[in-house]
N, C-alpha and C positions, 0 to 999 in steps of 0.2 A: 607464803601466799595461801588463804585459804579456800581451795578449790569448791568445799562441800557444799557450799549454799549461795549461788550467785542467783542473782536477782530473774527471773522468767517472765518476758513480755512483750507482747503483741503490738508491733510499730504498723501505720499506715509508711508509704511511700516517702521518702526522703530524698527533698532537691535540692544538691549544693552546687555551689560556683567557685570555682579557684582554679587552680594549676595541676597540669600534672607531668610527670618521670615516667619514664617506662627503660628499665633495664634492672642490672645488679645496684640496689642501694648503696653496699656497702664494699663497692669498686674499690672507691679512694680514700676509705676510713671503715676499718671493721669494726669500730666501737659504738655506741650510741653517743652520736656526738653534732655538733653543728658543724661539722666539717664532713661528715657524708652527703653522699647524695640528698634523703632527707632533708638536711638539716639545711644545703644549699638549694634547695626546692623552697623550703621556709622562708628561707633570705631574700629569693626572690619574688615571692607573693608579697611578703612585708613588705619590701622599698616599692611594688605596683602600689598595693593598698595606699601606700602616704603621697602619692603622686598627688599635686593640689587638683589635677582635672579629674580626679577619681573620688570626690567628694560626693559629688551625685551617685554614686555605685554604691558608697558607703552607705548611706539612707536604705539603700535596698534588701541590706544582707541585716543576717543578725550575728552582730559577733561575738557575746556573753560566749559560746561554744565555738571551736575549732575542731576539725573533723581531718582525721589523715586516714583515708580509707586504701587499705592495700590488697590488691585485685591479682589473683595467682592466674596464670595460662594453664595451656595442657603441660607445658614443657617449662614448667616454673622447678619441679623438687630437682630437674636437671639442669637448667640453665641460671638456676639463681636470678633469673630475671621474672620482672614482676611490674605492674603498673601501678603507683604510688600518686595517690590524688590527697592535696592540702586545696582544706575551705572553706566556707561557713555556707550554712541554708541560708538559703531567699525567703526574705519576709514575703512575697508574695508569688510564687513559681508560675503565676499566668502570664505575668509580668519580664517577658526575658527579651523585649524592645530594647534596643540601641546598648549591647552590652560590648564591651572589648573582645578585640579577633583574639588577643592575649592570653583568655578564659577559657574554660572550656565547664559542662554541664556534667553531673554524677547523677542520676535517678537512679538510687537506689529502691530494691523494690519492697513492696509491704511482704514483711517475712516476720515471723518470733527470735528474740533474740533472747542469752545468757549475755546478762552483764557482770562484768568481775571490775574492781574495784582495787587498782594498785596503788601500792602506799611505799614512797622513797626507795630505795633502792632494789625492790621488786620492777619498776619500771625499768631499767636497765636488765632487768635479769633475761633467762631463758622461757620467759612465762607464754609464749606460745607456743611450744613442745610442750609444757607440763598439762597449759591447757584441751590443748588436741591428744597431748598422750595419755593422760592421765585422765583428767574429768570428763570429757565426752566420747574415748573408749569404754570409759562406766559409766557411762548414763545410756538414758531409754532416749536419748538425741542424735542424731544425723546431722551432720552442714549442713543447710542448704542450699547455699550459695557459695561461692568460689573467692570469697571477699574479708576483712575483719574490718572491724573499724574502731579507730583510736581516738577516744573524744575529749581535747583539751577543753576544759570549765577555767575560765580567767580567775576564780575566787579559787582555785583548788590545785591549779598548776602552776607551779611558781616556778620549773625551768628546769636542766639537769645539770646545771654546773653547781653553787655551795647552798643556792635552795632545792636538792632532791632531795633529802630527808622531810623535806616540809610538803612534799607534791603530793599530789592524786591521780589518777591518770585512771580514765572509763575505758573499758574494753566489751567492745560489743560484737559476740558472735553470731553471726544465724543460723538459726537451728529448725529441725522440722522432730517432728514424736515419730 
């Protein structure tokens, strides 16, 4: 993975709608797999999303990008536990009339971000130690927020069972100078 030159840039506020976990991920499967936590967070935004009475919800959102945004506490590097949100932005975020109790909302807030850019089986790797250990203990960058965010692109993620050699996977961290 190459840490040296990720991408630097200044995002306004970001509203998504989906689901979320809150605990250890990787309870019932240590691996990156659809069988974690995650992966069963996934499973069940999916089977809502295809629900036939959920077709009007669908119009709302824009799904070309998936967003799994993973949100640390105070007592996250000890508990392993962590709040894990799957979901797409809302085409219109003024717009949040008659949405499912099922749901819930992420505003993310306008911050600068480093985007790094994983390619096949760097996504399964340890790339957020190398990130946080590595690249932004040597940079002139700070966190500055408590949060990453994982952005599936439908043209560019193609899965991590025998298409992860062919995936892309966006990582977005916020950062302050």
């Amino acid at each position: 993975m190459d840490l040296s030159e990720p991408l630097i840039f200044d995002e306004e506020k970001i509203v998504l709608i989906g689901m979320e976990f809150f605990g250890d991920p990787f309870k019932t499967n240590k691996s990156w797999s659809n069988q974690n936590e995650i992966g069963i967070l996934w499973s069940r935004f999916s089977s809502f999303m295809s629900r036939e009475e959920n077709k009007d919800f669908q119009a709302r959102i824009d799904t070309k990008e998936a967003y799994e945004v993973h949100i640390e506490s105070k007592d996250t590097s000890r508990t392993k536990e962590f709040h894990v949100f799957v979901g797409y932005p809302l085409k219109d975020p003024a717009n949040l009339n008659d949405l499912s109790l099922e749901l819930v909302i992420k505003i993310l807030p306008a911050t600068k971000y480093a985007h790094f850019i994983l390619k096949g089986k760097e996504i399964t790797s340890n790339w957020a130690e190398k990130i946080y250990n590595e690249w932004l203990a040597n940079s002139a960058f700070t966190s500055s927020h408590r949060f990453l965010i994982e952005k599936y692109d439908e043209e560019r993620f193609k899965g991590l069972g025998e298409k992860l050699e062919e995936s892309e996977l966006d990582v977005l961290i916020p950062i302050t100078e």
